[in-house]
N, C-alpha and C positions, 0 to 999 in steps of 0.2 A: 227538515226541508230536503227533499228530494233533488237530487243533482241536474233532476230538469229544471228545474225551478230558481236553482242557484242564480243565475246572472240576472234573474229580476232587480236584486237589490244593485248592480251594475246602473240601470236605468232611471232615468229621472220621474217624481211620482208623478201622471197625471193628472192629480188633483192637486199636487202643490202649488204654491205660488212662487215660483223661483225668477222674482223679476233683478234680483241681485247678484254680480260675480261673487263667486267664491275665494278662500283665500288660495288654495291651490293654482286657481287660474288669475290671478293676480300675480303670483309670482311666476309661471309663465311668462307672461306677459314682457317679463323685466329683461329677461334674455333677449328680446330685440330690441330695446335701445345699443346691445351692444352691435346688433348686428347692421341698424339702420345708423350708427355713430363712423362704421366701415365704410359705408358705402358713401358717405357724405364727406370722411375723409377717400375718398379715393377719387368720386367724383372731381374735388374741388384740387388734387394734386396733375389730373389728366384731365380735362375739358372737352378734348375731339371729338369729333362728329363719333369714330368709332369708340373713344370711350363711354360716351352720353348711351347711345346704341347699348352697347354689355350693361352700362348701369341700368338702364331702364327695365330690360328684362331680367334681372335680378332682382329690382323693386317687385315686378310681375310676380315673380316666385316667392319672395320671401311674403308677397301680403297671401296671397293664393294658398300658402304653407300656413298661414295666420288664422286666415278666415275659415278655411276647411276644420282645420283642428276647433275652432269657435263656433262650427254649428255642431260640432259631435258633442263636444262639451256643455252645446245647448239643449243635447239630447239626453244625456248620459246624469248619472247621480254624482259630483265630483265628491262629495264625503267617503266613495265609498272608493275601499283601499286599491282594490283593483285598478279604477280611472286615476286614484294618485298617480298611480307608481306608472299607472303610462305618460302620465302629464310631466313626471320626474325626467322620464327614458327620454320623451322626445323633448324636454330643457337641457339636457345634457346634450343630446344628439343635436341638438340647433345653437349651443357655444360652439362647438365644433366645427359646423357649417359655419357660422357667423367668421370664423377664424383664418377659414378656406375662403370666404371672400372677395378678398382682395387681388387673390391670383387664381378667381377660379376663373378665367382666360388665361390662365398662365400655368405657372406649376404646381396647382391645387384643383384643376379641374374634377379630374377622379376622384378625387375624395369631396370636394363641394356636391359632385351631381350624386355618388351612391348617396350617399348621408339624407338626402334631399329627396332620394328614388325612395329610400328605405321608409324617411317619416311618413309622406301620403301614404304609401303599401298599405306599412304596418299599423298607424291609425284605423284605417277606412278597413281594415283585415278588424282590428278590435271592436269595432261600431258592429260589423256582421255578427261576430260571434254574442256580442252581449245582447243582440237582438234576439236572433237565434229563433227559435219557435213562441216566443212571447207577442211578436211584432210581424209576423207573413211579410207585409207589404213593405218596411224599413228594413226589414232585414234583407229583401230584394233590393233595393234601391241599394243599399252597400254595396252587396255582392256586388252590382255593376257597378258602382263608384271604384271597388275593389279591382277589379278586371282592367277598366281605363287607366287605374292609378299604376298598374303593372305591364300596359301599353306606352305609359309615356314615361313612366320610369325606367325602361329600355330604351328607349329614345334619350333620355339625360344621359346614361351611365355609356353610350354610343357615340352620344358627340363628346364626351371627353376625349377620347382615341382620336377626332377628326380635328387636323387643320384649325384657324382663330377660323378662319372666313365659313368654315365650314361646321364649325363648332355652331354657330351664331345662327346661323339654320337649323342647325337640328336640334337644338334647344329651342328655337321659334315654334318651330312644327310641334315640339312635346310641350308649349304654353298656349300653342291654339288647340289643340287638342283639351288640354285641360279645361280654359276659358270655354271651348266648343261646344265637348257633349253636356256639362248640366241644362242648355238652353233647347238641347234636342233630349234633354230626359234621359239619358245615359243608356241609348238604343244598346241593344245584346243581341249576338248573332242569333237567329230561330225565335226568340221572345218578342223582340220589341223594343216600343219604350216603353218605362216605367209608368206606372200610375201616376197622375197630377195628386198632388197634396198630400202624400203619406206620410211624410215626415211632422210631429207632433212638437213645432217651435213654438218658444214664446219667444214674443217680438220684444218684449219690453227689455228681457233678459239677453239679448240680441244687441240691440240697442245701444244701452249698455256697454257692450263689449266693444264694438265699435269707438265707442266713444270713449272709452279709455286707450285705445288703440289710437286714437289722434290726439290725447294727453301725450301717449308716449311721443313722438312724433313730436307735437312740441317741446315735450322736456329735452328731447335730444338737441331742435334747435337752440334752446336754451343753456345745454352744457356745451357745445359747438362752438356760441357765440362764445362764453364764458372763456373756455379754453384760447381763442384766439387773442379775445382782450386782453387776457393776461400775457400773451408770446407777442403783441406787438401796444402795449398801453404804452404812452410817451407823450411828447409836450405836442401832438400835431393833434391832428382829428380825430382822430381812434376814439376817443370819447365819447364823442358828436354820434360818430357812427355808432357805435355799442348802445347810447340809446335808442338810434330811430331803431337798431335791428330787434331790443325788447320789445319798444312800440309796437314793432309789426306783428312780433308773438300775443302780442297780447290783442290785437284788433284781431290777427285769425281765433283766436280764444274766442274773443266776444261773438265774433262773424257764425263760427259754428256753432257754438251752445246757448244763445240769445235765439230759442225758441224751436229751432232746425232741428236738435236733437231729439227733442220732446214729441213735434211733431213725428218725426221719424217712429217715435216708438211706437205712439198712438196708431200711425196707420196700419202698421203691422198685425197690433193686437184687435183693433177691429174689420182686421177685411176677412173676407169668407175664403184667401187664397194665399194665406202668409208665407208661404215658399215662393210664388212666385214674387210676392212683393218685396220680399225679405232679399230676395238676385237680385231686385232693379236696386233696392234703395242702401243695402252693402253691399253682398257679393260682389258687385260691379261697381256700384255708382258711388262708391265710398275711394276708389282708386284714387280718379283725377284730385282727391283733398291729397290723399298721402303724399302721394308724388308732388303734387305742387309746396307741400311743407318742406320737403326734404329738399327741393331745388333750391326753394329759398333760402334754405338753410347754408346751401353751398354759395350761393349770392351775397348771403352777408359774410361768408369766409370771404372772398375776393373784396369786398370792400373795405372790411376789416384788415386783412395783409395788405394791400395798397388803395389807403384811401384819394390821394390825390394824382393817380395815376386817370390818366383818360383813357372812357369807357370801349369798351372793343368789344366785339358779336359775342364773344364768350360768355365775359361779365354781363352784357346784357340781356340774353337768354335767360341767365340765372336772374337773376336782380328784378326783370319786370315778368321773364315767363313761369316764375316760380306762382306771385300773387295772380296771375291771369289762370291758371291751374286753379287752384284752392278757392276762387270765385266760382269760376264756370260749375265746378263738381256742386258747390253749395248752391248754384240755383239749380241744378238738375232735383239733387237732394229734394229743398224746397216746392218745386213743382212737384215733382213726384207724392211727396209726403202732404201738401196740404193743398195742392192745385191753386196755389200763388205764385205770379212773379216777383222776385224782390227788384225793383229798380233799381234798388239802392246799390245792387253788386253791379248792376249793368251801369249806374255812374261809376262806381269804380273802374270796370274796366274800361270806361270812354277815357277816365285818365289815364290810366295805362299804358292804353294806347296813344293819346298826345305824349307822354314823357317817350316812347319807344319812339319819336320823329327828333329825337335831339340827340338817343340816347349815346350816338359816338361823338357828340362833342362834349360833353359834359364830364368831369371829375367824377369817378366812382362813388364818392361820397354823398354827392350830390345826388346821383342818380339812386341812392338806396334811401336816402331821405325822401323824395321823390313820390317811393315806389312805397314808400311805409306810410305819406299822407296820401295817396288813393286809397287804401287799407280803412287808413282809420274814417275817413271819410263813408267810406262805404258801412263801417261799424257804425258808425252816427247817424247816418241815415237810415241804417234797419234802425237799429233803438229809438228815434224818433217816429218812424211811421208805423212799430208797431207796438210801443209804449200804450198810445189811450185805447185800442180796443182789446189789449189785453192786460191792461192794467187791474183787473181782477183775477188772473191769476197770478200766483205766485211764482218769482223768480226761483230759477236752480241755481 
């Protein structure tokens, strides 16, 4: 085989049916429960208006860092040794980042934001060359993914040098930029934008990814709770509470993969425009779940460390604005993917929002028990309204 030829096997076949993660990108993957288990401890140590603010666009980047790397890898062949050993470089490169976390507002900026600059770069730099002459039109589309990725990665590696208030800006400016140009097709000075549709996804294997990316995200809520119940289990409520907080895991569980997923996949692999659909219904609209898991996450830490403490704007941001997140994303999800509304989320958040009109008089404990039966509520009510007309298919 001739050295032009070589990075084909780089690529993912055409004709394959790769609607499965690989094991390489499974273990990816595991590197950000450590990085989103950071940020849930840091969140629930600092609450302020400006800590919520840094945490939030740090959720911004690390799913952004997530999802980019998960359409290359929906492109690329992971068997082949090449795409390992980048999938290797950038799990070691994102412990590191994960690790910088905590003070990357503080004394780890420079090293959080290169780390961060280097992985989109050097990805979106490897996607180009494995295209290379095999792909014209994907290998154009990098380039300019490539180009943007080396505009806002100046910008990260810039605001570590500036001031917190100042930081906080020009990190913003380098996540609207990112969030920005895929929706304007990743315009290039003298070219253009990009072609619609050149990149060659399968939605299923998509999907997929996604959806193990809110397993993670759960599991994290899950070792979170675990870890607290064990630093505060005693003869009081801590108990009480460690249940409802599984409960709630387990109705967001039910809430998203009780048919949401599946839908998700299907639209993908049958619409005539899988890139764009593939932006609304992850790139983008897979967000408000994450983020709403991880909030909650930090909601049952606070309930858990002081359950009979009475509730204050902090606690209750976390505690009910966590569940109002990961509802809203899953009817977006839901409309988008199968042009149904679920009611059953929009009961949910009608409790929700009745428990948010008491929610500073009421015991912490109370208020996360509360906030786990709108949840489960809302999981019983999809499973009941969409039990008999899809009761010939099969559950996942």
């Amino acid at each position: 085989m001739s050295k032009k030829k070589q990075p084909m096997r780089w690529l993912r076949d055409r004709e394959a049916k790769k609607s499965k993660a690989s094991f390489p990108e499974l273990f990816f993957d595991l590197v950000f429960v450590f990085g989103l288990i950071q940020l849930s401890h840091t969140l629930a140590e600092d609450f302020t208006s400006t800590a919520v603010g840094e945490a939030l666009l740090l959720i911004l980047a690390i799913w952004w860092l997530w999802i980019n790397t998960t359409w290359v890898t929906n492109l690329l062949n992971t068997d082949s040794e090449p795409v390992r050993y980048l999938l290797f470089a950038l799990m070691f490169a994102a412990i590191l980042m994960a690790i910088a976390l905590p003070e990357a507002f503080g004394d780890h900026a420079l090293p959080f934001a290169a780390i961060y600059a280097l992985m989109q770069v050097g990805r979106s730099l490897f996607a180009w060359v494995a295209f290379g002459s095999h792909d014209p039109k994907s290998a154009s589309t990098f380039g300019r993914i490539t180009f943007w990725a080396c505009i806002s990665g100046t910008l990260w590696v810039a605001g570590a040098f500036a001031s917190t208030e100042w930081r906080l800006a020009v990190w913003g400016l380098a996540l609207a930029i990112e969030y920005g140009v895929p929706l304007l097709r990743f315009p290039f000075p003298g070219l253009g934008r990009a072609d619609k549709e050149t990149l060659n996804l399968n939605g299923e294997h998509l999907a997929e990814r996604c959806a193990l990316f809110v397993i993670i995200c759960l599991g994290e809520t899950i070792l979170t709770t675990g870890r607290n119940a064990v630093e505060h289990m005693g003869p009081d409520l801590t108990f009480l509470v460690f249940c409802g907080a599984f409960l709630s895991t387990v109705a967001m569980w039910w809430i998203y993969f009780h048919r949401g997923q599946e839908e998700a996949a299907e639209k993908v692999e049958e619409t005539n425009e899988p890139e764009a659909v593939a932006h609304s219904l992850f790139t983008y609209g897979h967000l408000p779940i994450v983020a709403g898991i991880i909030l909650t996450a930090v909601g049952e830490d606070f309930a858990l460390s002081h359950p009979e403490e009475q509730g204050d704007w902090k606690s209750a941001c976390a505690i009910i604005g966590g569940p109002v997140l990961f509802l809203c994303g899953n009817i977006w999800l839901k409309l988008a993917a199968a042009q149904r509304f679920p009611f059953s989320h929009l009961a949910g958040l009608a409790g929700l929002l009745a428990i948010s009109i008491v929610a500073l008089l009421v015991p912490l404990y109370l208020l996360n028990i509360a906030a786990t039966a709108a949840l489960l509520c809302a999981a019983i009510f999809e499973y009941a309204a969409r039990r008999r007309p899809q009761s010939h298919r099969p559950e996942r």
